[in-house]
N, C-alpha and C positions, 0 to 999 in steps of 0.2 A: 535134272542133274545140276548138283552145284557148282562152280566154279573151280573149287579144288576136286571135286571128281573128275573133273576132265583132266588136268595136268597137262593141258596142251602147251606146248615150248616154242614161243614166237620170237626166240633171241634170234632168230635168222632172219627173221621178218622184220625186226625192228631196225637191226643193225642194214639193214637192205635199204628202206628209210632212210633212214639216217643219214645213208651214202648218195641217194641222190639228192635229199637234201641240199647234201654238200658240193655236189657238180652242179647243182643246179645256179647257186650263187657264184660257182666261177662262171659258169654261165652266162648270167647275168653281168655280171663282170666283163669280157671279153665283150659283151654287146651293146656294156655304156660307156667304155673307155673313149674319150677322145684321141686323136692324134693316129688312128689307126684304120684301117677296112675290117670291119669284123671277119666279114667274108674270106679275106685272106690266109686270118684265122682259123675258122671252123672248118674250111674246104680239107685244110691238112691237119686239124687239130688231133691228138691221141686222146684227148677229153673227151672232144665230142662222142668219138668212136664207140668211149668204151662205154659212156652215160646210156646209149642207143641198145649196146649191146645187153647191159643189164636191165634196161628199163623194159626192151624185151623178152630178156630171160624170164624178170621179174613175175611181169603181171602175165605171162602168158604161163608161167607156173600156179598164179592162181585162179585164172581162167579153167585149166584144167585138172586142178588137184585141192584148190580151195573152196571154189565156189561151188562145185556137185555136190561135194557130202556139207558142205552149210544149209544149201538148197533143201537138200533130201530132209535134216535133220528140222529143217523150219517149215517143214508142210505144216498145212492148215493155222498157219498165223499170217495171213497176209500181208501185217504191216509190215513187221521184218522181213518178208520177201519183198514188198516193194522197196527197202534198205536196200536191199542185192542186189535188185534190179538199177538202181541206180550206180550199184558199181560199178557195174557192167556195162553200163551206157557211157561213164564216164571214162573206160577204158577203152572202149570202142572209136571217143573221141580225139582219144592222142596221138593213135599211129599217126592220121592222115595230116597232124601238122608236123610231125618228125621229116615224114614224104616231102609237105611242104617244104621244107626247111633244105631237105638236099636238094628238091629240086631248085631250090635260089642261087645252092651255092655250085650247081650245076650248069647254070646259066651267066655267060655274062654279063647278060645286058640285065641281068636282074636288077633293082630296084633297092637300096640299101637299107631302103626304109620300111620296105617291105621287108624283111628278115628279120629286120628289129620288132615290128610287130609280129611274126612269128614265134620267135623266141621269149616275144615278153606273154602270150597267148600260151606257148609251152610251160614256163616256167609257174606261170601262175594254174595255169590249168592241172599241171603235175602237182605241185605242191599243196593244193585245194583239196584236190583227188588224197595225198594222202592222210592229210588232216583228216577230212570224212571219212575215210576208211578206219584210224584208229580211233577215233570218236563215235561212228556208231556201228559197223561192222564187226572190229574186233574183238569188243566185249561180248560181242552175242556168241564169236568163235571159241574164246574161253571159257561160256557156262555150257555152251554144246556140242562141243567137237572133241573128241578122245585123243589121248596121247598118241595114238596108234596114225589117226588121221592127220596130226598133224606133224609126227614121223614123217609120214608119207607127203606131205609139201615138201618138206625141208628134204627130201633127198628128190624129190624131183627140180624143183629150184638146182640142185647141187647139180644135177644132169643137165639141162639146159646152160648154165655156165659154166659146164665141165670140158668143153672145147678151147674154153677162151682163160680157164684156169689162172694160167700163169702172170696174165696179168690183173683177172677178174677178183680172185683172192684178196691179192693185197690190194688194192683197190677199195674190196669189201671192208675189209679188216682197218683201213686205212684211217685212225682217229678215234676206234673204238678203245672200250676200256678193256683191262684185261681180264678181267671174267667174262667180258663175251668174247674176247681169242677166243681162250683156254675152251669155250665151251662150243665154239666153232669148230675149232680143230682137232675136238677130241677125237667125234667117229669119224676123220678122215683116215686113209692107209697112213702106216706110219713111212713111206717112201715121199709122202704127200708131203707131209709136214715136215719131211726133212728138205727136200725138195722146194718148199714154201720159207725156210729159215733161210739155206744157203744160197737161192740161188733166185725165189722168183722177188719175195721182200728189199734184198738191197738192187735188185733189178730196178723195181717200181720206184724205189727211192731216190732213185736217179731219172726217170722221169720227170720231163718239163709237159706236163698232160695238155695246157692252155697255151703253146706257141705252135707257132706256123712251122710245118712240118715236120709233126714229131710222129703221127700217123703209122701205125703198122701195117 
């Protein structure tokens, strides 16, 4: 199957990317700023929250609606199954320094410099993870995974962060260009989008996501 046979639609996936990309460098940020306790930070941060929330939306939607039908469709080629395999390892890798990471800012007596190394450990280990994922995973998802299939991520992703919506949205959406709005928001209800213009957008615009207690 060529690549245009598939038609598979990864502007949710990219824009997904994209976004933690971009928490990840406030991130980063809040953990080399001088003059401050990170800790302080992150304990109440709306950043941290919401980075955690989608990072586990994310990959636990590909865990469960990306990686079966790649799997299924890449029997009997090994090497590309051990590509997946490696996905999967390196997602396996992340939860337990997320764990890490509250359990620091959970402890007082924690160690500040241990957190710094946790989060420079996340940051780099997320961002690794997603580079290898669109370098060699994705490509193989667009010569062999059907529009159908990959419908079916993008509204399971949409249910795992369909809890957390209102802030999870603009969030998403948050520095994208506007054909990937326009093409985010097309099949949501139209209560959604309306919902998402008046009320959740200039919400989130007002968020300060990286200060001490901004935390929902």
């Amino acid at each position: 199957m060529s690549e245009a046979d598939g038609a598979i639609d990864l502007t949710a996936l990219y824009a997904m990317h994209g976004a933690l990309r971009r928490e990840l460098a406030q991130l980063d940020r809040v953990t080399a700023t001088a003059g401050h306790d990170p800790r302080q930070v992150l304990a109440t941060a709306a950043g941290w929250q919401l980075l955690k929330k989608a990072l586990r939306a994310h990959q636990s939607a590909e865990d469960d609606a990306l990686w079966p039908p790649l799997r299924h469709r890449l029997a009997g080629r090994p090497k590309d199954l051990a590509v997946l395999a490696v996905m999967e390892a390196e997602h396996a890798a992340i939860a337990p320094v997320v764990e890490a990471i509250d359990a620091a800012l959970a402890d007082p007596g924690a160690d500040a410099l241990r957190l710094g190394l946790l989060t420079d450990a996340l940051t780099s280990g997320v961002a690794g993870h997603l580079d290898h994922e669109e370098d060699t995973v994705l490509p193989l998802a667009r010569r062999v995974l059907t529009a159908e299939q990959g419908e079916h991520f993008g509204r399971v992703q949409a249910r795992r962060i369909g809890p957390d919506a209102p802030l999870l949205l603009p969030w998403l959406l948050d520095g994208a260009d506007e054909p990937t709005v326009r093409r985010l928001l097309a099949p949501l209800p139209a209560s959604t989008c309306a919902a998402y213009v008046a009320r959740w957008a200039p919400a989130y615009a007002l968020l300060d996501r990286w200060s001490a207690g901004t935390a929902s």
